[in-house]
C-alpha positions in Angstrom: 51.6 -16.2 -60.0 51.6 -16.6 -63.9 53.9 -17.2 -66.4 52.5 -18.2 -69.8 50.3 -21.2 -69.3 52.4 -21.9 -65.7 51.3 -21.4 -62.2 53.9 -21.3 -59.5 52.6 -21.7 -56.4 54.6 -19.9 -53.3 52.6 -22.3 -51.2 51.0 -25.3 -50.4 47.3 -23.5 -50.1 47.8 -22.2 -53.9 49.1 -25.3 -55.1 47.2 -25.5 -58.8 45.9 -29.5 -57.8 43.6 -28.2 -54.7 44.1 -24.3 -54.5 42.3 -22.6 -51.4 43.3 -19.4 -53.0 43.3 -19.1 -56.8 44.6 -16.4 -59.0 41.0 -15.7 -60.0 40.2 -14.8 -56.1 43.4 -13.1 -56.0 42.3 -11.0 -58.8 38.5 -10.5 -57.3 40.1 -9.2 -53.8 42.4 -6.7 -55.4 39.2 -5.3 -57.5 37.1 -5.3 -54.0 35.7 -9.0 -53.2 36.4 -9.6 -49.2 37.7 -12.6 -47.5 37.1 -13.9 -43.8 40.2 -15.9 -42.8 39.2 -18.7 -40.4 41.9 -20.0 -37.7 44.2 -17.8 -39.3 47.0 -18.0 -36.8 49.8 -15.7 -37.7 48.5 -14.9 -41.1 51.4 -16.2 -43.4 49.1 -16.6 -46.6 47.5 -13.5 -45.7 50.5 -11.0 -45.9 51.7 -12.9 -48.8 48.6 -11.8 -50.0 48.3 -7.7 -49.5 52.7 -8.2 -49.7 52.9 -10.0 -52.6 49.8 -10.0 -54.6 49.1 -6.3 -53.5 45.8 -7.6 -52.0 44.5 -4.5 -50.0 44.8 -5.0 -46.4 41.2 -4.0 -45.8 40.0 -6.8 -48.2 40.9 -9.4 -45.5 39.8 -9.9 -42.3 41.5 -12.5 -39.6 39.5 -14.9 -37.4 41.1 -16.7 -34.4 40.3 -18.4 -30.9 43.1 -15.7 -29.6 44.9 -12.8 -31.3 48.0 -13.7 -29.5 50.2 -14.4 -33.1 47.6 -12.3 -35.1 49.2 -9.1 -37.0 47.6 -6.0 -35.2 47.6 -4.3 -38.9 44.4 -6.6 -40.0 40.7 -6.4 -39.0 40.5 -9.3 -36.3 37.7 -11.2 -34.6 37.5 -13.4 -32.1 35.6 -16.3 -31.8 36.1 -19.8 -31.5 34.9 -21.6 -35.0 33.3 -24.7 -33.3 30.6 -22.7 -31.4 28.0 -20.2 -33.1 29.7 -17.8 -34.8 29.1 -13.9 -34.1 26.0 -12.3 -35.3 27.7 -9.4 -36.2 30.5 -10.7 -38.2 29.5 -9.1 -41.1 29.0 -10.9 -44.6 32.3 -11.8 -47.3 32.6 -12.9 -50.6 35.2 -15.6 -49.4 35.3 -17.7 -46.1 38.4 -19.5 -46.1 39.5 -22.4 -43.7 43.4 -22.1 -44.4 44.6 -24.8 -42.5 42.5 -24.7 -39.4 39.8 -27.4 -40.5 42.6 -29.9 -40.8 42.8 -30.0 -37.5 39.2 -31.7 -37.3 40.7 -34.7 -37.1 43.2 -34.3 -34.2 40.6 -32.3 -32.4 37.8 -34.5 -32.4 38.1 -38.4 -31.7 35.2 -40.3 -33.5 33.7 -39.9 -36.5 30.5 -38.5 -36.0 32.0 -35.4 -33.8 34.4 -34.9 -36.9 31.7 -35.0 -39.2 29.3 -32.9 -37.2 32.5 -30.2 -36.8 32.5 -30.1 -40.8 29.0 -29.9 -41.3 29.1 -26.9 -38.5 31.8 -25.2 -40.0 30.2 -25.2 -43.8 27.0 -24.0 -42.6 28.8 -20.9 -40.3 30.5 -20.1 -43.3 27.8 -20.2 -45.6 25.6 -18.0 -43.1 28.2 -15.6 -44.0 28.7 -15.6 -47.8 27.5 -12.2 -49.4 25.5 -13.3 -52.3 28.2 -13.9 -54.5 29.9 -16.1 -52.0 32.0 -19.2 -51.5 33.2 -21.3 -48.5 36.5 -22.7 -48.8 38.1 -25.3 -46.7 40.8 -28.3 -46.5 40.3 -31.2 -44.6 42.0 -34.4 -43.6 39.0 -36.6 -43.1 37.8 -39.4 -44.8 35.8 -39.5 -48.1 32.6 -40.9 -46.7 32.3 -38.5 -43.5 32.9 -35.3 -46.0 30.0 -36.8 -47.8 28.0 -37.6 -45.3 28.6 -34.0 -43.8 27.7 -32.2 -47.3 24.7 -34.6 -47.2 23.6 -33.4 -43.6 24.0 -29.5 -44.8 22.4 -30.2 -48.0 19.6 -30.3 -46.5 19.9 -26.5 -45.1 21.4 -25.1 -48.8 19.1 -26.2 -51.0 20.3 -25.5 -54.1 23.3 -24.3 -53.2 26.6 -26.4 -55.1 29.9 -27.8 -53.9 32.8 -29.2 -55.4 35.4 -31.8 -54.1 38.9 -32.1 -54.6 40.9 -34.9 -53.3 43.6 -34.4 -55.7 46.3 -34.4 -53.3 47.7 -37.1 -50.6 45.0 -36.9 -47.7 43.9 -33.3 -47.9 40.8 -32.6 -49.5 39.5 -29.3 -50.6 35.7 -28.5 -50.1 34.3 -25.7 -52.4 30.7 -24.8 -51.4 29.1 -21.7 -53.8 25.7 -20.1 -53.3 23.1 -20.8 -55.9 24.1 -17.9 -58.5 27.7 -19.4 -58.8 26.9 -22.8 -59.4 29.1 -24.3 -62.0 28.6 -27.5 -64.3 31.2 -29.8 -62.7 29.8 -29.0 -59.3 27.0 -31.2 -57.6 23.9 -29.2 -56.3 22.6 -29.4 -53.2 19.2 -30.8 -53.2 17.0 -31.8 -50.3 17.0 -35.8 -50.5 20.0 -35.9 -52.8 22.4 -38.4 -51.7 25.8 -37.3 -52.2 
C-alpha cells in the first residue's frame, strides 16, 4: 500500500481522504489486533485483506443478515445489525461498517429512524470494542443527524472520542475510539457536550 510518501488505494474503503481501513490497522491485524466486519456481504475488502495484505484469516470475522454470499473459509455470525446484537459475539479491536451503514439512508425513510439506526449501530459496536478498540463506519446521511446521533450516544460513552470525516462527496466516515485512544484532533464525548 506504500511507496515512498504515496498511498495507493486498491479501493474505495482505503482511499487516503476517508480510509475505513488504514495501513496502520492493516499492520495491527497482521501482528494480532481482530476485526468484526459488519454487513460484510461477499467479503471483497476482506480477502483483499488475508490475500493481499497477508491479514491472517482468523484476524477477521464476517457479520451478515444471511451467509448466503459469505466465504465459508471465515468465522461468520449471523445477526441482523439493526436489532440487539448477540451477547456472545465476542469482543474486537476493530468493528467495521464497510459499506453496510450507507444503506441507512435507503433503508429507513425519515430522519429520526435514520438517526436512531446510527446511534444504534455506534453503540452495538462500541459494546464490542476490546479495550483498545475502535468503531468504524461510512454513512451517507446528513451532517446534522450524524451529529445529533454522536450527541444522543455521547451521553452513554462518556469520555469516549470520535472523529469525523466528510472529506469525500456524500460519504462520511465516523471514527469512535474508547477513552485510552483518544487523540488531539478528536472531539470527546462528554455528557452535556453539544456536538
Amino acid at each position: 500500500m506504500h511507496r515512498g510518501q504515496r498511498f495507493f488505494a486498491p479501493n474505495h474503503l482505503f482511499r487516503p481522504s476517508c480510509p475505513i481501513v488504514t495501513p496502520e490497522i492493516i499492520h495491527r491485524l497482521r501482528e494480532g489486533a481482530t476485526l468484526l466486519s459488519i454487513g460484510a456481504g461477499p467479503a471483497y475488502t476482506e480477502q483483499l485483506l488475508v490475500n493481499r495484505f497477508g491479514v491472517p484469516r482468523s484476524s477477521i470475522h464476517l457479520a451478515d443478515i444471511s451467509s448466503e454470499s459469505i466465504p465459508s473459509e471465515f468465522t461468520f455470525h449471523s445477526f441482523d445489525m439493526h436489532l440487539p446484537w448477540p451477547k456472545n459475539l465476542g469482543k474486537y479491536n476493530y468493528v467495521v461498517f464497510s459499506e453496510s451503514a450507507t444503506l441507512i439512508n435507503c433503508q429507513f425513510s425519515d430522519a429520526h429512524r435514520r438517526v436512531a439506526a446510527l446511534g444504534h449501530l455506534l453503540l452495538q459496536g462500541a459494546e464490542h470494542l476490546l479495550s483498545s478498540g475502535q468503531v468504524r463506519i461510512e454513512v451517507v446521511l446528513m451532517l446534522d443527524q450524524i451529529q445529533t446521533a454522536l450527541q444522543s450516544c455521547c451521553k452513554q460513552l462518556s469520555g469516549w472520542s470520535y472523529e469525523i470525516n466528510a472529506a469525500h462527496g456524500s460519504d462520511t466516515l465516523i471514527v469512535l475510539d474508547r477513552p485510552n485512544q483518544a487523540r488531539e484532533q478528536r472531539r470527546t464525548c462528554e455528557v452535556n457536550q453539544d456536538v
